[in-house]
Backbone as CSV, one residue per row, in Angstrom:
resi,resn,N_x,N_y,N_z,CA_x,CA_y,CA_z,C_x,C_y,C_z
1,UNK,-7.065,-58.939,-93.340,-8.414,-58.666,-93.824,-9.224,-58.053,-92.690
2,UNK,-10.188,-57.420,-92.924,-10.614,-56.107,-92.212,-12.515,-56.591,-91.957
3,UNK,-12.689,-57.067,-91.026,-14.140,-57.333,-90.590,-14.746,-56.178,-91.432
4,UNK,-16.245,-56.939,-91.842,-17.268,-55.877,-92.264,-17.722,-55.093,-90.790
5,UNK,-18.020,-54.177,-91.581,-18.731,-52.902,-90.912,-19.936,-54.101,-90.328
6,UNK,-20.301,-53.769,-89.363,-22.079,-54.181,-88.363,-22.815,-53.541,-89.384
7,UNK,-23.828,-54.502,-89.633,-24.873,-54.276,-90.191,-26.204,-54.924,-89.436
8,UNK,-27.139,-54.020,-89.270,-28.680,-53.995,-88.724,-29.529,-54.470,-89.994
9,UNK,-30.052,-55.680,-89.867,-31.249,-55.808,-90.608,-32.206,-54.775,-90.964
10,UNK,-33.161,-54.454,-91.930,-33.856,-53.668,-92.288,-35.241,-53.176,-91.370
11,UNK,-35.405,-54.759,-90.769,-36.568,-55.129,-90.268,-36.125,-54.617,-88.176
12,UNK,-34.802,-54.357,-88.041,-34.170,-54.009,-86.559,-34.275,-52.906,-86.952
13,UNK,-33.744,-52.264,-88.154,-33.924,-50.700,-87.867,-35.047,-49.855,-88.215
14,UNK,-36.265,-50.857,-88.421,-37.202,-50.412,-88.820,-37.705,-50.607,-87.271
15,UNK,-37.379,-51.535,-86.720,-38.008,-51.648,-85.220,-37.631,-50.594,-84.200
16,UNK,-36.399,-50.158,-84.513,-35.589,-49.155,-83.832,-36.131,-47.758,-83.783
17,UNK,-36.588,-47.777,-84.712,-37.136,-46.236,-85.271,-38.520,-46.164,-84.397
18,UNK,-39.232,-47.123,-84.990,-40.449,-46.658,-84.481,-40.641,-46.850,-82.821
19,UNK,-39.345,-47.927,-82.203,-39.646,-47.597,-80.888,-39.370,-46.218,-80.064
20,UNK,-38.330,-45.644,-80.838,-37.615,-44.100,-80.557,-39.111,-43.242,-80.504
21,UNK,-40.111,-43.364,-82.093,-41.136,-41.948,-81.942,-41.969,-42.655,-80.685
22,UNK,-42.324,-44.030,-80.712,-43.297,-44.746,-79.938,-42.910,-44.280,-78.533
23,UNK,-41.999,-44.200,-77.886,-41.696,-43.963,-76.556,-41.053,-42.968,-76.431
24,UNK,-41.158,-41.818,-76.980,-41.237,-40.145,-76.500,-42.010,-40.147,-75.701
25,UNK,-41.730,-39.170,-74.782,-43.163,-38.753,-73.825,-42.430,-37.492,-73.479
26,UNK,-43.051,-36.554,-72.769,-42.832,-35.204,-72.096,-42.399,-35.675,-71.030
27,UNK,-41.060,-36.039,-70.567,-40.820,-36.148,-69.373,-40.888,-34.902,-68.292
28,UNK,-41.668,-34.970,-67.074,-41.538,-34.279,-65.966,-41.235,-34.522,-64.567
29,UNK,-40.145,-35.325,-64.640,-39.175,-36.042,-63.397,-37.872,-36.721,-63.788
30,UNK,-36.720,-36.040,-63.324,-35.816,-37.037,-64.194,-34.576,-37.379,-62.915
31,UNK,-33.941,-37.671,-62.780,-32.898,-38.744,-61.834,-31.484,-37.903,-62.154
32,UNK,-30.811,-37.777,-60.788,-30.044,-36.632,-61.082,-28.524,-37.469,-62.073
33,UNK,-28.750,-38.535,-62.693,-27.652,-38.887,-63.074,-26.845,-37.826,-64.311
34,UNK,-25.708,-38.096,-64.596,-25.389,-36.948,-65.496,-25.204,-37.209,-66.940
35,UNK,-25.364,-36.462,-67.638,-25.205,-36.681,-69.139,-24.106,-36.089,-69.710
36,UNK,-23.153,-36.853,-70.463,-21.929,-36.444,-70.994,-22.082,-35.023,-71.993
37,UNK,-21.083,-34.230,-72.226,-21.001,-33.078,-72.916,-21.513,-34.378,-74.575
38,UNK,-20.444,-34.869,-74.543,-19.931,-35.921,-76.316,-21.426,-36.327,-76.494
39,UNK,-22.241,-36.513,-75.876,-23.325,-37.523,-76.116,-24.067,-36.222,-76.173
40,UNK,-24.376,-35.301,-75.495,-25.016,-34.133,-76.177,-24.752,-33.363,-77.294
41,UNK,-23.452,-33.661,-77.451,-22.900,-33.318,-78.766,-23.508,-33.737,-80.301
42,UNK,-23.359,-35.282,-79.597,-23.155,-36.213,-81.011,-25.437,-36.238,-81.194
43,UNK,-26.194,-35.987,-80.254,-27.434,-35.510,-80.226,-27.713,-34.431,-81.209
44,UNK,-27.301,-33.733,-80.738,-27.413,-32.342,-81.860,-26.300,-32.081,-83.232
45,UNK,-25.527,-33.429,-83.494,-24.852,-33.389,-84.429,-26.070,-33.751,-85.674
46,UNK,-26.919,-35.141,-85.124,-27.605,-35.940,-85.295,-28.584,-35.006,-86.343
47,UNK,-29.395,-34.199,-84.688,-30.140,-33.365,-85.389,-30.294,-32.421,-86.283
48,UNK,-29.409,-32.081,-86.440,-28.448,-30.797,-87.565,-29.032,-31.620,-89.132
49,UNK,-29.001,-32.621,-89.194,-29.306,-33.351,-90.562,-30.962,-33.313,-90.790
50,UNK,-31.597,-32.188,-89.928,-32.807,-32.802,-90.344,-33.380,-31.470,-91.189
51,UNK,-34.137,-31.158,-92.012,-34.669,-30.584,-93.022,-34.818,-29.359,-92.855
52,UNK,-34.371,-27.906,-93.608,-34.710,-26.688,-93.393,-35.163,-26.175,-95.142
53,UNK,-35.685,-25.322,-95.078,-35.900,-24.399,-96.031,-34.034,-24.161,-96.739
54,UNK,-34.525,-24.534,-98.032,-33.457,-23.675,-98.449,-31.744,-24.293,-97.690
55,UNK,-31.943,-25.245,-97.271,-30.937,-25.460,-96.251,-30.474,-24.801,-95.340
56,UNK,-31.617,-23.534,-95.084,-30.524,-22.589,-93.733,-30.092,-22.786,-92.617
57,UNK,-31.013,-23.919,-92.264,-30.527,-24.316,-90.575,-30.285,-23.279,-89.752
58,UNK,-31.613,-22.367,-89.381,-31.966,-21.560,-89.055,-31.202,-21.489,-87.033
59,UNK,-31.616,-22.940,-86.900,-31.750,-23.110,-85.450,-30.537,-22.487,-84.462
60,UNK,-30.540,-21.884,-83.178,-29.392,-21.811,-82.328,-30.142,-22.634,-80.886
61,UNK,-28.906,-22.800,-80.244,-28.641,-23.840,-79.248,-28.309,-23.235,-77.503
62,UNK,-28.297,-23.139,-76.961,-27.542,-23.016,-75.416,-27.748,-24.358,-75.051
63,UNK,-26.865,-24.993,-74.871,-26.571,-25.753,-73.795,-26.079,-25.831,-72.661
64,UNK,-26.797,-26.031,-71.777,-26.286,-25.326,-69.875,-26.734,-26.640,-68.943
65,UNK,-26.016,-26.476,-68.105,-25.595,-27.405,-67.191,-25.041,-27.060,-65.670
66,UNK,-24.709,-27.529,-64.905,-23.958,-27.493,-63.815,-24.916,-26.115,-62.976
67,UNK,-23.310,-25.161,-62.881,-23.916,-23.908,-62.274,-24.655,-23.009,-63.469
68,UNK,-24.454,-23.099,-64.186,-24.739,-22.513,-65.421,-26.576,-22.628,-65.744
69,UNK,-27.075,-23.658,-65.302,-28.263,-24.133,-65.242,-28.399,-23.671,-63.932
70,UNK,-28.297,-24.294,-62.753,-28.849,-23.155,-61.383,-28.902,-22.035,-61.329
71,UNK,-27.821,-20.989,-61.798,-28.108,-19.555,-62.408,-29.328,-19.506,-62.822
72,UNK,-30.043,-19.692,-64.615,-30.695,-19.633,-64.681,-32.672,-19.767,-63.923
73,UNK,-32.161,-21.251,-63.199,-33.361,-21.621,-62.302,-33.858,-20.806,-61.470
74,UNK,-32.674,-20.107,-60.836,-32.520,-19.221,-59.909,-33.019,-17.445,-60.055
75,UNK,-32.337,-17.362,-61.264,-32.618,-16.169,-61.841,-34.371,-15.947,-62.486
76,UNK,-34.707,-17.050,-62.482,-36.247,-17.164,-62.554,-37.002,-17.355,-61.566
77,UNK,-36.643,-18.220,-60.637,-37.188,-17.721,-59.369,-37.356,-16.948,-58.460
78,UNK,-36.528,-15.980,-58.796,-35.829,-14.553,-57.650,-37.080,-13.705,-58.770
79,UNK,-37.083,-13.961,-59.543,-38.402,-13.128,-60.781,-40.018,-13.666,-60.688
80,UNK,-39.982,-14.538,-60.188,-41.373,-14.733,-60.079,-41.862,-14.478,-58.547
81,UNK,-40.733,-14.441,-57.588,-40.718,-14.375,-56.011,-40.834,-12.586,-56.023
82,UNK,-40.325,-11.920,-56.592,-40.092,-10.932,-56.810,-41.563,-10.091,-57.456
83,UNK,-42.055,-10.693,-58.923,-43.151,-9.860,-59.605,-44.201,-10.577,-60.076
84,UNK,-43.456,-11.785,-59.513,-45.214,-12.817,-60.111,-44.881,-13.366,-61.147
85,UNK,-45.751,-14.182,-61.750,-45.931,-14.414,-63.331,-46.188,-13.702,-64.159
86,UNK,-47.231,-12.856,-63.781,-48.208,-11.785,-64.998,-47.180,-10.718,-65.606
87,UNK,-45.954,-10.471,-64.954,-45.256,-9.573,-66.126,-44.203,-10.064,-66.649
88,UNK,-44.427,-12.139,-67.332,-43.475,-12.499,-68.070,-44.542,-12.986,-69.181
89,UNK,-44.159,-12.377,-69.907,-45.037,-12.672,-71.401,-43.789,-13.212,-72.439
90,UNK,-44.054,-14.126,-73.286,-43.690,-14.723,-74.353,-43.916,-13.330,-75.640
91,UNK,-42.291,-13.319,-76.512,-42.933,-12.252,-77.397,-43.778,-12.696,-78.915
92,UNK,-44.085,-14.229,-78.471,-45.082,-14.459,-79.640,-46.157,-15.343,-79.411
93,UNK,-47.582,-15.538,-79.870,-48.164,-16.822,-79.556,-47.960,-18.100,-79.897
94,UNK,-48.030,-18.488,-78.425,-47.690,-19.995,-79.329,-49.242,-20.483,-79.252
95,UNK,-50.333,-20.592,-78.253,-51.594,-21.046,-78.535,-52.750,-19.752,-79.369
96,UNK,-53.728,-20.289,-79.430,-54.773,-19.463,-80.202,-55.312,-18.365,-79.423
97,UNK,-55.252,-17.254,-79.443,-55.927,-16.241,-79.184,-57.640,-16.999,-78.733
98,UNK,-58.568,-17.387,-79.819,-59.521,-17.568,-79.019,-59.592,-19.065,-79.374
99,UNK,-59.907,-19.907,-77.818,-59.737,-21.681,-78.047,-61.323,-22.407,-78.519
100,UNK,-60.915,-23.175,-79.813,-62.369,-23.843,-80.067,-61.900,-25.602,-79.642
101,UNK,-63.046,-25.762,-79.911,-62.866,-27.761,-80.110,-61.846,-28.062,-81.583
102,UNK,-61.560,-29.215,-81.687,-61.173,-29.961,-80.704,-60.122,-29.614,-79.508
103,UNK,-59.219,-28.454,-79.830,-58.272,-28.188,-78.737,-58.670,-28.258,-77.791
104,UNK,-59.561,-27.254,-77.278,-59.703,-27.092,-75.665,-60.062,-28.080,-75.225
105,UNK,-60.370,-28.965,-75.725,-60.656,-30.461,-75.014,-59.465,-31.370,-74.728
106,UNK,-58.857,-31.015,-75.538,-57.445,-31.820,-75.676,-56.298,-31.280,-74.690
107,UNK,-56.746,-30.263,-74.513,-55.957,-28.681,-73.856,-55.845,-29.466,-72.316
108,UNK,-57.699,-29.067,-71.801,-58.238,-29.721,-70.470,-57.641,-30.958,-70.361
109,UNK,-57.695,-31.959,-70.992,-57.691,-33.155,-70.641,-56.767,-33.286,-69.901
110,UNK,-55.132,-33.254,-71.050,-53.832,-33.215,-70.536,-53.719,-32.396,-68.713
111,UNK,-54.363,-31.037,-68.898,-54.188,-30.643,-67.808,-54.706,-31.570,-66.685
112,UNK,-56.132,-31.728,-66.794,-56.258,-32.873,-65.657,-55.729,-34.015,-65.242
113,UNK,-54.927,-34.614,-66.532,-54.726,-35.736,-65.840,-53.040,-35.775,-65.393
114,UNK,-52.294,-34.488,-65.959,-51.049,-34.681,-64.986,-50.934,-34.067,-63.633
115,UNK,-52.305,-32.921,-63.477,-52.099,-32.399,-62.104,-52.946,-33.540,-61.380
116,UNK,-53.860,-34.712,-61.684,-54.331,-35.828,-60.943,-52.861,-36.538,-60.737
117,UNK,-52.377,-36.794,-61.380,-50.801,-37.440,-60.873,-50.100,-37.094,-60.008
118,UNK,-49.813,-35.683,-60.158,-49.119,-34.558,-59.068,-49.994,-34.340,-57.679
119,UNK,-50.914,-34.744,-57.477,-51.658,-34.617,-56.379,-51.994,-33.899,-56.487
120,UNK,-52.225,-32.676,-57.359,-52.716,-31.082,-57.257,-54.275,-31.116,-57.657
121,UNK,-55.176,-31.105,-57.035,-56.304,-30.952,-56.501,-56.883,-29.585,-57.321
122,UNK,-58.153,-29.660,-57.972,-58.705,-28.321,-58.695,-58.912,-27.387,-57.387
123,UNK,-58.346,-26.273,-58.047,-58.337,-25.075,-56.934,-56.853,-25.220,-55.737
124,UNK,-56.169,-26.051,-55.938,-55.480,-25.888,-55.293,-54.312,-24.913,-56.186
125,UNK,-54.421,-23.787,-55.682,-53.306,-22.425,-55.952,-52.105,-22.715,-56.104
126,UNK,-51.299,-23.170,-54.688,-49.978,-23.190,-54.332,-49.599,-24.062,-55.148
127,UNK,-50.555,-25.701,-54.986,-49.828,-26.736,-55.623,-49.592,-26.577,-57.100
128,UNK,-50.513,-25.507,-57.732,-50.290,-25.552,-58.997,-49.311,-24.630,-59.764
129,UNK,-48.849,-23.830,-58.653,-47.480,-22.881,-58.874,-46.253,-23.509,-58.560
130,UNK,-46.191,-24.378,-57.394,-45.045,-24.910,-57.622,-44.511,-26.611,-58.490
131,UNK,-45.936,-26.924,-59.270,-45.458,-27.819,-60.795,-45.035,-26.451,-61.600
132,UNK,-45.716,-25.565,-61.883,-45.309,-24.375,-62.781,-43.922,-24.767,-62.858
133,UNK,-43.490,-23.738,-61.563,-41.954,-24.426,-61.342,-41.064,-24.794,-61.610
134,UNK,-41.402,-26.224,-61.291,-41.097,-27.285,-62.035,-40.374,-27.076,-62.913
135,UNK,-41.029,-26.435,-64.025,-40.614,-26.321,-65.195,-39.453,-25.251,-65.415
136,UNK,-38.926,-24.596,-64.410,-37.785,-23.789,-64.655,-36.321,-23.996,-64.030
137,UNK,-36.849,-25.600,-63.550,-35.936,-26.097,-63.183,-35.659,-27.151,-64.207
138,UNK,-35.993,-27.153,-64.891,-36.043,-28.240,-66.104,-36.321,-29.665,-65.520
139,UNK,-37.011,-29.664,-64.791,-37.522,-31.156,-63.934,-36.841,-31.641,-63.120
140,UNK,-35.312,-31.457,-62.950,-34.439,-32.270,-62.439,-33.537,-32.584,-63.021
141,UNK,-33.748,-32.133,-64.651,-32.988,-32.971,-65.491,-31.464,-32.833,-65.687
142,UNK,-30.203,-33.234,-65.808,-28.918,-32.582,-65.387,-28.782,-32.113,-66.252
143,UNK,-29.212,-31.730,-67.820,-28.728,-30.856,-68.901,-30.490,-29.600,-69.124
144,UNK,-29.998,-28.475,-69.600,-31.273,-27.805,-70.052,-30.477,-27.342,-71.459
145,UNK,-31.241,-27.140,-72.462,-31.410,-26.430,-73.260,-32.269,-25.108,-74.087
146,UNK,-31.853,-23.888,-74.209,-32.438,-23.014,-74.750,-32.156,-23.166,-76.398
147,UNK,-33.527,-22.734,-77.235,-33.679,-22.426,-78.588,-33.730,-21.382,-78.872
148,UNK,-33.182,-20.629,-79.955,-33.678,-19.880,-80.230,-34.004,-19.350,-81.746
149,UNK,-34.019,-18.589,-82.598,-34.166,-17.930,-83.974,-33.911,-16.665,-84.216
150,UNK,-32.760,-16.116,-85.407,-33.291,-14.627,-84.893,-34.325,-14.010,-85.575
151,UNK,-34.743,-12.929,-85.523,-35.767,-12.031,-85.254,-36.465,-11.879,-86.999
152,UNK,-35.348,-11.735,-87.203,-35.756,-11.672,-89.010,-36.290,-12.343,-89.765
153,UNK,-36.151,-13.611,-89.248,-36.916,-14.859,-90.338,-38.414,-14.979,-89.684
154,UNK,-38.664,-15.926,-91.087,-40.147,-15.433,-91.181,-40.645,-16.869,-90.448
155,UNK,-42.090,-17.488,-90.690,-42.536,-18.714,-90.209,-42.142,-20.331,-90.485
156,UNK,-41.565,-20.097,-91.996,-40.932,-21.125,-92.299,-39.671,-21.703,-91.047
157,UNK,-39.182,-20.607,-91.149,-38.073,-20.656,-89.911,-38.265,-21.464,-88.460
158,UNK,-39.448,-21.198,-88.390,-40.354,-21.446,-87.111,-40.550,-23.007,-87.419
159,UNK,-41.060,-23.581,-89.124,-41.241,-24.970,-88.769,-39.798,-25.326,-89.081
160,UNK,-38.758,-25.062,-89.587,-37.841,-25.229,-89.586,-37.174,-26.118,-88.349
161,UNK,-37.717,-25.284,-86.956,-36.896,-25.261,-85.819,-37.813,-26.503,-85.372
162,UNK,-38.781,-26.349,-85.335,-39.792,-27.531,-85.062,-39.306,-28.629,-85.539
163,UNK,-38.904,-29.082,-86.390,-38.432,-30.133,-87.096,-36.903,-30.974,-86.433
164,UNK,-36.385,-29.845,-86.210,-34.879,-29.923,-85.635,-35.517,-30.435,-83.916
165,UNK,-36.326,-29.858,-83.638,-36.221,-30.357,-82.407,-36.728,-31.437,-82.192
166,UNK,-37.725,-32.275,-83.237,-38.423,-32.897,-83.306,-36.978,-34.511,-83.020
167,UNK,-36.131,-33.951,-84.163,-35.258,-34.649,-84.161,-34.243,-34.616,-83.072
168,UNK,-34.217,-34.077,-82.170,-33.602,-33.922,-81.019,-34.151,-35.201,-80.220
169,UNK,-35.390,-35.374,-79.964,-36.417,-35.593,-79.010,-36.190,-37.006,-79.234
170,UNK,-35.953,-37.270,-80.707,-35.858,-39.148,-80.875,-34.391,-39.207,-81.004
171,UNK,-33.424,-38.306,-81.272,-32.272,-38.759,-81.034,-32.145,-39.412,-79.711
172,UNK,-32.319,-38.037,-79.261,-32.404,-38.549,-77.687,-32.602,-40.169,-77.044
173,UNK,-33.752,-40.333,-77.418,-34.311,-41.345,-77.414,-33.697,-43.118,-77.739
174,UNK,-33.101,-42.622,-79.035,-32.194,-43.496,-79.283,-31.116,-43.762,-78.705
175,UNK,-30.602,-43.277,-77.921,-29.284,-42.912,-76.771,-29.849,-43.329,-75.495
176,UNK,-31.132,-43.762,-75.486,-31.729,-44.024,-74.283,-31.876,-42.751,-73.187
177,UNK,-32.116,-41.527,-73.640,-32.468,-40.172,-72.706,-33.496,-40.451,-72.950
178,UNK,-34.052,-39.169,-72.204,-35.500,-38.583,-72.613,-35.555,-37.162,-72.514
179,UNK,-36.583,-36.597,-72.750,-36.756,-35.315,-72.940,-38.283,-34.360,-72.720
180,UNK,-38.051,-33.582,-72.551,-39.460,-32.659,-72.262,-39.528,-31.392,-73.441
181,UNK,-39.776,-30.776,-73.901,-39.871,-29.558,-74.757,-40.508,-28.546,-73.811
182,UNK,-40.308,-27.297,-73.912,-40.790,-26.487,-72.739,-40.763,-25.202,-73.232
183,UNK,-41.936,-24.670,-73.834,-42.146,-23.141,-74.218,-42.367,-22.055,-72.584
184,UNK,-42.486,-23.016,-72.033,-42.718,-21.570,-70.501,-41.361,-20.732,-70.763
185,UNK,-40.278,-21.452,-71.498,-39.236,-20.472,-71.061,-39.241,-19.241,-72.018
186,UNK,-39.917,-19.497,-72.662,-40.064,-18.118,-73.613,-40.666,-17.052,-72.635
187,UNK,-41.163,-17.406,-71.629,-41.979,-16.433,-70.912,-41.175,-15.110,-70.414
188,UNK,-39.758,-16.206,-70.010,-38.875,-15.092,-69.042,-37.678,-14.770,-70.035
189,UNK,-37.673,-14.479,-71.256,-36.956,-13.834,-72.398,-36.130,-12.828,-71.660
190,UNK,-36.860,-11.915,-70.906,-35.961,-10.992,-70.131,-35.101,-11.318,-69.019
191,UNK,-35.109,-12.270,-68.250,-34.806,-12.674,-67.476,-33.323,-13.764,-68.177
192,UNK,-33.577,-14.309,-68.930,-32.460,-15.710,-69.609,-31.369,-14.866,-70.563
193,UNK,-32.042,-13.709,-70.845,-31.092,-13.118,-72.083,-29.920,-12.565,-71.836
194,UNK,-29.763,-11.876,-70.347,-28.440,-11.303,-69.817,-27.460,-12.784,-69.008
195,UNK,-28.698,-13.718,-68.793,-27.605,-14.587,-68.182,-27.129,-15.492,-68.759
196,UNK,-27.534,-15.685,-70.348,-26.925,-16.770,-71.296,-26.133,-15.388,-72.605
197,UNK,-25.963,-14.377,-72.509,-25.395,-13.688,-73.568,-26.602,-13.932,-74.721
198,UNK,-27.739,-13.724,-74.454,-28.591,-14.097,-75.737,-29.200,-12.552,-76.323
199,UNK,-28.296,-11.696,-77.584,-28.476,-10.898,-78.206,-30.182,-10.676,-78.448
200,UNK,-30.621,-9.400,-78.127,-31.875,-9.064,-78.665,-32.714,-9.220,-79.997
201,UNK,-31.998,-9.612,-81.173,-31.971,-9.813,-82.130,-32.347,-11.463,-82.042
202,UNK,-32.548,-12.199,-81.026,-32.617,-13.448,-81.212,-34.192,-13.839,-80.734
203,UNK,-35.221,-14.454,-80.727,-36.396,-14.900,-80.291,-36.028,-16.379,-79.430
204,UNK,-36.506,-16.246,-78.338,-36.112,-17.198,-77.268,-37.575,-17.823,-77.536
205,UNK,-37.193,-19.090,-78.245,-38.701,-20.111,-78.704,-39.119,-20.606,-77.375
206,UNK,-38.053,-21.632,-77.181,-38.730,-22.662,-75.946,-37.318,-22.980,-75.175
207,UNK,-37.360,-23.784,-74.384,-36.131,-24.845,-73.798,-36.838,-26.293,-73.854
208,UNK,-36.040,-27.030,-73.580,-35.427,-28.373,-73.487,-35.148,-29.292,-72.266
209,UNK,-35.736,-30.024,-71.350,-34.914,-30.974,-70.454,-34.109,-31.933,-71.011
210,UNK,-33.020,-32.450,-70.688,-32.569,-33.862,-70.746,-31.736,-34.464,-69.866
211,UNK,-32.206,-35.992,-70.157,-31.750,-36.485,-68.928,-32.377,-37.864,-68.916
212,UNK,-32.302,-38.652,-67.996,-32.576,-39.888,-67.423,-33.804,-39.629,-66.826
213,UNK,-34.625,-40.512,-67.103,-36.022,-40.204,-66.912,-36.133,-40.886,-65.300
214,UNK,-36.895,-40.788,-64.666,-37.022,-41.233,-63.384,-38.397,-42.352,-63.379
215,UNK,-37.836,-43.287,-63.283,-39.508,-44.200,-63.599,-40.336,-44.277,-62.684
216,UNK,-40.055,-44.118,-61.026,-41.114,-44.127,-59.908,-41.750,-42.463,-59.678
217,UNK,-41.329,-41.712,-60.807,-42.037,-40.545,-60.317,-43.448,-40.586,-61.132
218,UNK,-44.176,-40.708,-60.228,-46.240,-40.957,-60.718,-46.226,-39.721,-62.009
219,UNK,-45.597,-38.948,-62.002,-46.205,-37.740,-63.242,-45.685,-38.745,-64.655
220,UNK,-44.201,-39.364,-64.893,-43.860,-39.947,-65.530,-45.286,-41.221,-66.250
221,UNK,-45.869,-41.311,-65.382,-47.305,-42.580,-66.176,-47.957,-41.969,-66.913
222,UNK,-48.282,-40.615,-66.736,-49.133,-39.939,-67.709,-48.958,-40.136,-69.319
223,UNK,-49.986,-40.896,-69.944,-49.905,-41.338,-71.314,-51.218,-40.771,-71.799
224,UNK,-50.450,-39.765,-72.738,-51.392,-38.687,-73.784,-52.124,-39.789,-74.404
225,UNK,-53.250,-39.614,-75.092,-54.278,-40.158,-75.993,-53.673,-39.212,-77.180
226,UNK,-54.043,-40.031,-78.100,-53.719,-39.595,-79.958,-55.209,-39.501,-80.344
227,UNK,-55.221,-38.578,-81.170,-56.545,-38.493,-82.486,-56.050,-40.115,-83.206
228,UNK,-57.351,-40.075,-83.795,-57.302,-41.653,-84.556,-57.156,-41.352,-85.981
229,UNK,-56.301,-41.873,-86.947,-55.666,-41.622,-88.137,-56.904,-40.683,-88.799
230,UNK,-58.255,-41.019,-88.505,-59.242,-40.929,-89.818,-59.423,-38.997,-89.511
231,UNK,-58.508,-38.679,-87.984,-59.329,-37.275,-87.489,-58.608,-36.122,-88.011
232,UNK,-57.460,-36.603,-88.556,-56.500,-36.078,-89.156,-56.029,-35.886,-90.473
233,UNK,-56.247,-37.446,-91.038,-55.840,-37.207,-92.606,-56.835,-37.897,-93.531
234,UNK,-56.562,-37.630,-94.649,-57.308,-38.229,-95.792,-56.684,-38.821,-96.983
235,UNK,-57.319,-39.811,-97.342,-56.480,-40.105,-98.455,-57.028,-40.405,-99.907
236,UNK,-56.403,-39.950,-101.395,-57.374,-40.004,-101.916,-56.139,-40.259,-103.382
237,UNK,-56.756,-41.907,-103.873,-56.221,-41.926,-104.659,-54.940,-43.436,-104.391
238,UNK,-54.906,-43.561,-103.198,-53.886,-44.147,-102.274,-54.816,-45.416,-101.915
């Protein structure tokens, strides 16, 4: 006779869940330990189940690592050492052309209070180019990931991918990683596309850190504030 399958109470996997969305955060420091190929695998197997239009499952993937990831880091830094920032543009918006309330408040805030973490001081130039950085190194983290879409689909596509990654972020989570989401990399489209084989036909959304979060790094405390249920939704009828 053949043991039952493990079974989780309703009330554990209801606890499970909400500790996964509850303790997301944008990680920006992570510990050079390494993350298995299988466990990144079985991550984005995960995520593959989560909701598209039509079922297209629009989304594509790079997953890079090792040298494969220093290339890239590298190949972005030899580009910004080289021409600056100002001639890497993203080929779509991701924020608003012109910023009202509540964003720009929400915008500022965040900014102040992770460069108060980072030690970076208003007006300080340098310090605030090399958090930039930061970010093209994927924090530290031993895996990066690029997204992308191709060119043809329309916006649905776009929340499509949103969704998928959304589900990335708590897979993750559940595996005990963590993760950062990172649109800067859309910036250097020209720069990532010859060194990952990424066809022109494709829109380079964002990248991805993952990895082991680092708990003594001070940027890691930074805890976003939420709108309060009433600023957001309504209910009527309910």
């Amino acid at each position: 006779m053949h043991d039952a399958p493990h079974q989780i109470s309703r009330e554990a996997a209801i606890a499970a869940v909400d500790e996964a969305i509850q303790s997301r955060q944008s990680v920006r420091a992570f510990l050079p330990k390494p993350v298995g190929r299988t466990v990144v695998e079985e991550l984005l197997r995960l995520a593959s189940r989560s909701a598209s239009g039509s079922n297209i499952q629009p989304w594509r993937v790079r997953v890079i690592a090792g040298d494969a990831k220093a290339r890239l880091t590298q190949g972005i830094s030899d580009a910004v050492a080289r021409d600056g920032f100002e001639p890497y543009q993203r080929e779509w918006n991701y924020y608003p052309v012109r910023w009202r309330e509540p964003f720009l408040a929400r915008r500022r805030q965040i900014g102040w209070d992770m460069y108060s973490l980072l030690g970076v001081a208003k007006g300080d130039f340098e310090g605030t180019q090399q958090a930039r950085m930061r970010n093209y190194e994927f924090f530290g983290a031993p895996v990066g990931m690029i997204f992308t879409l191709d060119e043809d689909l329309e916006i649905g596509s776009w929340l499509d991918l949103g969704i998928f990654l959304g589900a990335v972020m708590i897979a993750a989570r559940g595996h005990g990683l963590h993760t950062c989401p990172q649109a800067a990399f859309a910036d250097f489209h020209s720069v990532i596309r010859p060194l990952l084989n990424i066809p022109e036909n494709e829109v380079i959304i964002c990248g991805m850190a993952l990895g082991h979060i680092d708990p003594d790094a001070p940027v890691n405390a930074l805890k976003t504030a939420r709108a309060d249920l009433d600023a957001f939704a309504t209910f009527d009828g309910l």
